[in-house]
C-alpha positions in Angstrom: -23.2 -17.3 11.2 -25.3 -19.9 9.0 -24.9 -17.8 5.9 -21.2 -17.9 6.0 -18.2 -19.6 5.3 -15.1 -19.0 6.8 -12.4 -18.9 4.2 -9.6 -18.0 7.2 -9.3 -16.9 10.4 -5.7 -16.4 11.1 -3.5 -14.5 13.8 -0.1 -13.4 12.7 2.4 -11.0 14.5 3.4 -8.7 11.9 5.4 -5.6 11.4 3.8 -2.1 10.4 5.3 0.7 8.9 4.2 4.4 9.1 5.3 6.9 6.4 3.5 10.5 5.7 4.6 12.9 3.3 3.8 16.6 2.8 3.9 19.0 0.2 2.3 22.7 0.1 -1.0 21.3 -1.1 -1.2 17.6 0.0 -0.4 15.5 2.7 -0.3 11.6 2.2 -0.1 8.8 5.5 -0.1 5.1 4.9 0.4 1.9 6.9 2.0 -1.1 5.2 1.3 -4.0 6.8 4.2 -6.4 6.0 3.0 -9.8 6.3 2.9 -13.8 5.1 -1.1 -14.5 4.6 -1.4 -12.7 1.1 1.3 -14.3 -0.5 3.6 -11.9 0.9 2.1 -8.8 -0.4 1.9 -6.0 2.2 -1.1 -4.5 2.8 -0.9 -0.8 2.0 -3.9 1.7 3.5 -3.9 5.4 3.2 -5.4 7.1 6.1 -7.0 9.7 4.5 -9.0 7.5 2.3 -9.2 4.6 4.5 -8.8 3.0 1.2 -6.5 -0.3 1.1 -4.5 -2.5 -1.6 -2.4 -5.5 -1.9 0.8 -4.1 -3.5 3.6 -6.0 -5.4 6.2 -5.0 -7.3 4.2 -5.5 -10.4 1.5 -3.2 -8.9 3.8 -0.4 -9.0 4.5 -0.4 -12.7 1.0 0.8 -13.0 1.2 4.2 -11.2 -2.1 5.5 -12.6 -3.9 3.2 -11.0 -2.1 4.1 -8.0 -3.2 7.5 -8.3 -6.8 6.8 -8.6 -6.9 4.4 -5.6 -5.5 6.3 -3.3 -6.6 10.2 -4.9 -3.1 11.7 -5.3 -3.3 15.0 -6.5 -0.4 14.9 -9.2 1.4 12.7 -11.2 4.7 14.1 -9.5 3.3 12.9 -6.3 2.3 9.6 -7.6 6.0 9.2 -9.4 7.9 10.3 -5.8 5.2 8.1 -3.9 6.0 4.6 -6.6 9.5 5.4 -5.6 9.4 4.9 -1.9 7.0 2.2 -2.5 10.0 0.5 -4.2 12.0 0.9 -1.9 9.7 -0.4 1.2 7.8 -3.4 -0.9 9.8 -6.4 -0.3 11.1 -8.2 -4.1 11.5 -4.8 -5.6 14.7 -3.5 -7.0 15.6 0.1 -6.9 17.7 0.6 -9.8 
């Protein structure tokens, strides 16, 4: 390891959510990894993509960007995904 340097190496229990969603074309399954070492942000992936992000309330005001990261088909899907995001992102209010 001489031509690294370790920024952090940290061990932290967390807790994971699971959500998947269907429709007649599409299916979407993410983890969110709820925990303290990113300032609090959870760590969304989608398993289809394998494609992660660091999502914040603020994040989700920007669904296009959503959409592109994580290749969701519509913009209804992307609306109906920002919502549960909302709801499962710690600091957002639903309202």
């Amino acid at each position: 390891m001489d031509n690294l340097v370790k920024i952090y190496d940290e061990h932290e229990n967390v807790t994971v959510r699971f959500a998947g969603f269907a429709t007649h074309l599409s299916r979407y399954d993410f983890a969110i990894v709820y925990t303290n070492l990113f300032y609090t942000k959870p760590l969304v992936t989608c398993m289809q993509t394998g494609r992660s992000i660091l999502l914040d309330p603020i994040d989700l005001e920007d669904s296009e960007s959503l959409r592109k990261m994580f290749r969701i088909e519509t913009t209804n899907h992307t609306e109906d995904l920002v919502q549960f995001f909302k709801e499962a992102i710690p600091g957002t209010h639903v309202g």
